[in-house]
N, C-alpha and C positions, 0 to 999 in steps of 0.2 A: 420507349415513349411512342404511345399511337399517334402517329400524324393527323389522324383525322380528331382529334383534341388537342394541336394545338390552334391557340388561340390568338382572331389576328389580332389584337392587342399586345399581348407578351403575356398573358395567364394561360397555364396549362390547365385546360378543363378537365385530365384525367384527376386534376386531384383539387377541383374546384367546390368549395361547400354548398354552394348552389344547383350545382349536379345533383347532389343525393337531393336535395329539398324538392326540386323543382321536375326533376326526369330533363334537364336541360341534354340537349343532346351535342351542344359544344356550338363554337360560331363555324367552324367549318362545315356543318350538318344543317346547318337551319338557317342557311343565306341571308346571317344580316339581322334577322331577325328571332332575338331567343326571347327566353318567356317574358320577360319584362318591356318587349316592346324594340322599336328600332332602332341598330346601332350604328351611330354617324361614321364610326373608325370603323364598322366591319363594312359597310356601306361603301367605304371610300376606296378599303383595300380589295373588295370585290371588282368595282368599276375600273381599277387601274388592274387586274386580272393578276393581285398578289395573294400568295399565302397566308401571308400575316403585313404587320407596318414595316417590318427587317428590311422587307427587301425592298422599299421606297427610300429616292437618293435625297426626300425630305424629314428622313426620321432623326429626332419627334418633330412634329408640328401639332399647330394647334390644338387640334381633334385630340389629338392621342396625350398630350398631357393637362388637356381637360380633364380625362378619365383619370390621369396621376394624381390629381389633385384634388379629386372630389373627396369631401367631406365624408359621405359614408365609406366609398371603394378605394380609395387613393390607396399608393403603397409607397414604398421609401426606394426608389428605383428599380425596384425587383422586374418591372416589366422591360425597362429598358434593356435591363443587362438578358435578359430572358432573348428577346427580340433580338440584339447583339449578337448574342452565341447562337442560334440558330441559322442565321444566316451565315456563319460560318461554318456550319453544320455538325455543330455538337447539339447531341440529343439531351443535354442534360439541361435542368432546370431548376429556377427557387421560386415554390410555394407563393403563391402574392394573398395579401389577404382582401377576403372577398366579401366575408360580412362585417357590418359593423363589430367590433369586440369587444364594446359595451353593450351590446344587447345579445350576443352570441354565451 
C-alpha cells in the first residue's frame, strides 16, 4: 500500500475509480483539494496535522460521516473499518465505492 494514497477519509486512492478518470493524484497529494473542488474532511485532517480521520480521538464526526452518507459516494462502513485498521497499522484495505453504480 502507497501511503501517499491513502486517503484521509478511509478511501484508498490506489484503487479509486476516480483516479483513472480524473489523473486525481490522491488527497494526500493535492492538500485538500482534488479535482472536484474542496474537501471539508481533508481540510479538517490537514489543519489538526493528521494523516487521515484514524488518527483523530473524534472519529467519525460529523464531516466524515456526511461523506458515508452521501447519496452518490456513501459506502456501507468500509471507510470506517479502512480508517480503524490503519491506525493500527495494517496496510490493508476494503475497496469503498466511489462512483455512482447506477451510472458506472
Amino acid at each position: 500500500m502507497d501511503k501517499n494514497l491513502v486517503g484521509r477519509c478511509g478511501t484508498y486512492c490506489g484503487v479509486c475509480d476516480w483516479k483513472e478518470k480524473t489523473n486525481c493524484p490522491g488527497c494526500q497529494r493535492c492538500n485538500g483539494k482534488p479535482f472536484w473542488g474542496n474537501c471539508l474532511v481533508a481540510e479538517c485532517s490537514i489543519d489538526k496535522n493528521y494523516n487521515h480521520c484514524g488518527e483523530c480521538s473524534n472519529l467519525p464526526c460529523d464531516k466524515l460521516v456526511g461523506a458515508y452518507n452521501s447519496k452518490d459516494h456513501g459506502d456501507n462502513g468500509e471507510r470506517l473499518i479502512n480508517l480503524k485498521n490503519w491506525t493500527k497499522g495494517n496496510t490493508t484495505y476494503l475497496k469503498v465505492r466511489t462512483l455512482n453504480t447506477e451510472e458506472s
